[in-house]
Structure formats: C-alpha cells, structure tokens
C-alpha positions, 0 to 999 in steps of 0.5 A, a space after each residue: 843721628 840718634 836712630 836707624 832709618 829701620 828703627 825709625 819705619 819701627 816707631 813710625 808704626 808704634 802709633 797711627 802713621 805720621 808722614 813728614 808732611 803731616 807733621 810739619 803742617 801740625 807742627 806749624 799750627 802748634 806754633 802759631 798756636 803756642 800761647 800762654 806758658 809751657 802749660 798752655 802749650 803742653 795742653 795744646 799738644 796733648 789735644 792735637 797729638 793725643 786726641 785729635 790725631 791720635 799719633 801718641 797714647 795718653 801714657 806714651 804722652 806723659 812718659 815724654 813730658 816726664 822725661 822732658 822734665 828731667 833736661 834743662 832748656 824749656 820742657 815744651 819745645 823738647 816735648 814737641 822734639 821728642 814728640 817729632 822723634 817718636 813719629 819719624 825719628 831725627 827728621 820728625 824731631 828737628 821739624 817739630 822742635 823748629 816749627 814749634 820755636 821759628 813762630 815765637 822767634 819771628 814774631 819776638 825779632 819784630 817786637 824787639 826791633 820795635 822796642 829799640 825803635 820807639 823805646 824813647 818814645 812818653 807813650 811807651 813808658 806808661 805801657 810798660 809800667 802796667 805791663 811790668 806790674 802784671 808780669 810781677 803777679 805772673 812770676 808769683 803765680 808761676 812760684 805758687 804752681 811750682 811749689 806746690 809741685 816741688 816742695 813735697 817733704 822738709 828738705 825740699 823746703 830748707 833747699 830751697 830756703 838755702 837757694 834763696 838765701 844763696 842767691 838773693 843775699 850772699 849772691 852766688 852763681 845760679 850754677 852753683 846753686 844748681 850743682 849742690 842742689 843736684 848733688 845733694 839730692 843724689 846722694 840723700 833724696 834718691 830714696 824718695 824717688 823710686 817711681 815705677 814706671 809704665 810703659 806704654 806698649 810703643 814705649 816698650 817697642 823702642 825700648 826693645 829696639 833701643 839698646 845702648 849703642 856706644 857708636 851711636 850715642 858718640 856719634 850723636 854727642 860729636 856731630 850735636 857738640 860740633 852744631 853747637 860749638 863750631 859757631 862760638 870757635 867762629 866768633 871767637 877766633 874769626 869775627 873778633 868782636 869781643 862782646 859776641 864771644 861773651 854773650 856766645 859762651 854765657 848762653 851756652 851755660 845758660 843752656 847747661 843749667 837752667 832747669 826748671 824752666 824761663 822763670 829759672 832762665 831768668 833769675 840767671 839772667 837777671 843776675 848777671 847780663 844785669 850785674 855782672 855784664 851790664 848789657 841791661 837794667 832791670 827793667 828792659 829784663 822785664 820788659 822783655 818777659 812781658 814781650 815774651 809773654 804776648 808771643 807764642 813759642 817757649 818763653 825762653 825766647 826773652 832770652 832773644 830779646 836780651 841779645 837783641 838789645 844787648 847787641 843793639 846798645 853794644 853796636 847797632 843794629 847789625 851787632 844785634 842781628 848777629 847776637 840773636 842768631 847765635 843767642 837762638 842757635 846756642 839756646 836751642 841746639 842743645 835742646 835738640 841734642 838732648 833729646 836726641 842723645 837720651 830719647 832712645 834710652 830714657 825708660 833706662 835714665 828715668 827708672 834711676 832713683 839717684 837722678 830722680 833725687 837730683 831732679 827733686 832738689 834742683 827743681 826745689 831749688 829752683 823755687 827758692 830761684 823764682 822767690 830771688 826773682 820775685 823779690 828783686 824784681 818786685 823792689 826794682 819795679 815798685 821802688 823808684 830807689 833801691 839801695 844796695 848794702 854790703 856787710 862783709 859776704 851779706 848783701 842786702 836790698 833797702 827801698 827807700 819807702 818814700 819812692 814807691 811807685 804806687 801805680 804798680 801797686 793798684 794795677 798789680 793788684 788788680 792783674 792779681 784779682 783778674 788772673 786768681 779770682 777771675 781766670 782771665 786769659 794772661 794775654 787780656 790781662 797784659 792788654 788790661 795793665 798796659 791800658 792802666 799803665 798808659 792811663 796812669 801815665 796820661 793822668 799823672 
C-alpha cells in the first residue's frame, strides 16, 4: 500500500535482513514485554532492534522516533509500525504494529470484564482508592518529563498558560486547543525550529527510492480512509444503536488530535466521555488509567476500557463487546495509515520548519492539557465534594475542605517518595498503593 514490492526487497536489505517470520516472533516478544509507558517501550525496542538484532542503526532509530513524534496517536505503537515498514514494507508494518497492541488489548479486555464484574464488590473500593492516588503522582511525573522536553523559550510557556486556562476554566474543546496552538506555531515559531537533519545511509536509500508519488500516496489515503470509515457507515446506517454512532465518530476525532501522547488522550477524555456524554465519572477514568498501566501495550488502551464500561452500563455486555471493537479499530487504524501515508517521504515532512513550529506549540500546549488533567483529577480523587461554579464564560472548581479524603494523600505521598526518590518500578508501586488502599479501607 504504501511501497513497491522492489522498493520493499530495497529496504529489506538497507540493514541486516529480516524475514517476516522473525519479525513477527520479535515483535511478539515486544508486546508481551511492553510495560511501562512509551519510554519503557521505545527503551525495550532500541535494545531488541538496535543492539540485539541490529536490523536498524542508531540514527536510523532515532530519525523513526523523531518522526513518530510529529503524528498524533501513541508515538510507540507507530515507532514499532514503522520499525516493521522499514524491515519489510507494509506487510512488516501491519505485524509490528498489531503484535505490539494485540498483548495489551487482551489482557485489558479481561481486566475490564473484571472490573464491571466485581466493581461492586467493599474489597474493591479500597484497591482503587490506593490505586488512583498513585496514578496522581504518575500524571505529574509524565507533566514534569514533558515540560522540561517541551517548554524550552517564553512562548512556549504562556501556550501553555493559555492552554490551561482555555481548558480548566473557559472549558474549550481539546481540538481547538490544539488547532490554535498548531496554527500559531506555523506562523510564529518555525524560525526556532530549523533542525538539521542526518540521515543515516538506509535513510538516505529510501529517500532516493521515495519520490513523491500522487498515485501511490491517493491510493494509500483511499483504501486507509475506506478501513477506517467504512465500519462507522456500518454502525450508523446498519446497526442503528445510536450510542455506537457516538462513541465511533468521537474516537475517530480522538484519533485526529490527540498529540502528545495517553495523558493528552486523556484530558480529551475526561472532558467529554465525562462532561459532555456521561458514559462516566471521573473516577472509573481513573481507574482505568491505573488498569492501563499495569498491562503492557501503548497506554492509550485506557481508551478500551472507557468503551468497555460505557458499553457495558449503556447495554450489557454485548454493547460493550461491540464498542471495544470499534473503539480499537477506529483508534489504531489511523495509526496505521499514517505511517504508512507519510514514512516514504518523512525526511521531506520533518525538514519543514512550519511543521516543526506546529509540532513545538502543540505539544507546549499539551502541557498546560496535562496540568488541566492533573488538577481535575487531583480535586476529584482527594475531595469527597467538589463544587463547580460558573460566573459568566468562567468556570471554576471549589473542594469543600472539610471533605478531603486524607488517605490519597499519605499514600500519594508515599507513591511520590518510592517513584522520585527511590525509582521503584511503576508496576511495584500500584502493587504497594493498592495494598495501602486495601488497608485503609480495613482500618477505616
């Protein structure tokens, strides 16, 4: 779809030869494997491709991941799709991306049927309590690593100030955040984003091979357009179930814009699958992140857990096996057609200074997005009541004081001093906040 089989036997051979068999047992390790965030996971690729099977060079690796960085979607699962692309062209591609999500997908579907399952059950209450308040201290963490990566000049910092602002108290939608940010960078940072780049000698055999094909590049837009959309026709016109229609076309925007990674997803999320649709409440959101968390795969599969319950509390168990399906095919099909539209030519995209300049305010935006999402979910997790008051186009958010949950804060306090000052594993430390939350939950 997106090369020639001649082109594809080209690449094969810019780096040590990788058949399709090896590549999908790889990748199958790699997604089994995937734990701990898309740093975690990029870490766990460069290791296996780079050093251990030397089927990519260092630079040739990073030139991926700097591409990767300027898509939407989660920048791991479309490294290891382009990874795969690399290797063995489109085929390569749709086994690496697939077997890098199917692990995560499976193992969060059970999770989920769990959660719906026992969600009633005293037990249960105190293990997410501990687990929500250490899923506080992770989003902070993620908006630390992401500001000092992102805010690098003054106007870096008042878009995001601006983006803050824009979400947690006029409540604007998270695309028009993104498009102003996008659009204001073009035009006024691409001056700072004038980045040489070098190209690997693999990198610079496709690039020879890849000149721009109008036939080609229409030909992949109109099948990955089709793939996409096709289902969402399906659901509209055929299946008639009105909430299918919705949750369909809202995770096919979700896909659109949602630059800067799960925590970017989120905050859109969280304001309107709890705000605008009310499928949930804030805290089966938060849940769901810490369920996400513990499962390997891209984070973005919270977004699976959100249709699962959705479904599930729209309809049953049925409804909800059916919004997962085309939560995950609307979600990561465009992932797959983005690569597989742009990888040809991204030395071409990623030397352009006005996309660069987009890319560095979206993603400054979308610190002051994760700042939203760390304050909302910080009042609605440690304050049993929350009032929300409106004052002309202002909205703000005023915890009762009296109603503060004071076992978030002792054990998100104590997820803080494991994860910053002792650099325990993420995974030992939802282990270690669910016991505290249980505990609580006995003692209280």
């Amino acid at each position: 779809m997106a090369v020639s089989a001649t082109d594809e036997a080209k690449i094969s051979t810019a780096s040590k030869p990788a058949r399709l068999r090896d590549i999908f047992w790889v990748f199958v390790k790699i997604g089994l494997l995937s734990f701990g965030g898309p740093a975690g996971q990029i870490a766990l690729m460069h290791r296996i491709l780079v050093d251990e099977k030397e089927w990519l060079d260092e630079q040739s690796f990073l030139n991926a991941l700097n591409f990767c960085m300027l898509l939407p979607g989660p920048e791991a699962m479309q490294l290891a799709t382009f990874a795969g692309w690399r290797l063995r062209g489109v085929s390569g591609g749709l086994i690496a991306g697939s077997l890098f999500v199917m692990p995560g997908a499976v193992v969060m579907l059970a999770l989920s049927i769990s959660y719906v399952a026992f969600s009633g059950a005293p037990v249960l209450s105190g293990i997410f309590l501990g687990v929500k308040a250490a899923i506080l201290v992770v989003v902070v963490q993620a908006l630390i690593t992401l500001s000092r990566r992102a805010l690098t000049q003054i106007q870096h910092y008042v878009i995001s100030g601006a983006a803050f602002v824009g979400l947690f108290f006029l409540n604007l939608p998270y695309p028009v955040i993104v498009i102003a940010s996008g659009v204001y960078g073009a035009f006024f940072l691409s001056a700072y984003h004038k980045r040489p780049q070098i190209l690997s000698p693999e990198d610079a055999q496709i690039s020879e091979l890849s000149a721009f094909s109008f036939g080609r590049f229409a030909i992949t837009l109109g099948v990955g357009l089709c793939l996409w959309l096709c289902p969402l026709v399906i659901v509209f016109w055929g299946v008639g179930v009105p909430f299918l229609a919705e949750l369909g076309w809202f995770f096919s925007k979700l896909a659109l814009v949602t630059f800067g990674g799960a925590y970017a997803v989120l905050a859109y999320m969280a304001q309107d699958v709890v705000g605008a649709y009310g499928w949930l409440n804030p805290a089966q959101v938060l849940d769901g992140l810490g369920l996400a968390e513990t499962t390997p795969g891209p984070l973005i599969l919270v977004t699976q857990f959100v249709a699962f319950v959705a479904g599930f509390q729209q309809g049953g168990y049925a409804l909800a096996l059916m919004a997962v399906s085309l939560g995950l095919w609307v979600t990561f099909v465009p992932c797959f057609l983005w690569i597989f539209l742009g990888a040809p030519y991204f030395q071409r995209l990623s030397s352009q200074p006005r996309l660069w300049g987009a890319l560095g305010a979206v993603t400054a935006a979308v610190v002051g997005v994760i700042l939203n999402l760390s304050v909302w979910f910080a009042l609605q997790v440690s304050f049993g009541t929350v009032l929300e008051l409106r004052m002309g186009l202002l909205t703000f958010w005023l915890p009762q004081l009296a109603s503060v949950d004071l076992r978030v804060i002792v054990i998100a306090t104590l997820s803080a001093i494991l994860i910053w000052r002792f650099k325990l594993a993420l995974g030992w430390v939802l282990m270690g906040a669910a016991g505290f939350g249980l505990l609580f939950d006995l003692l209280v």
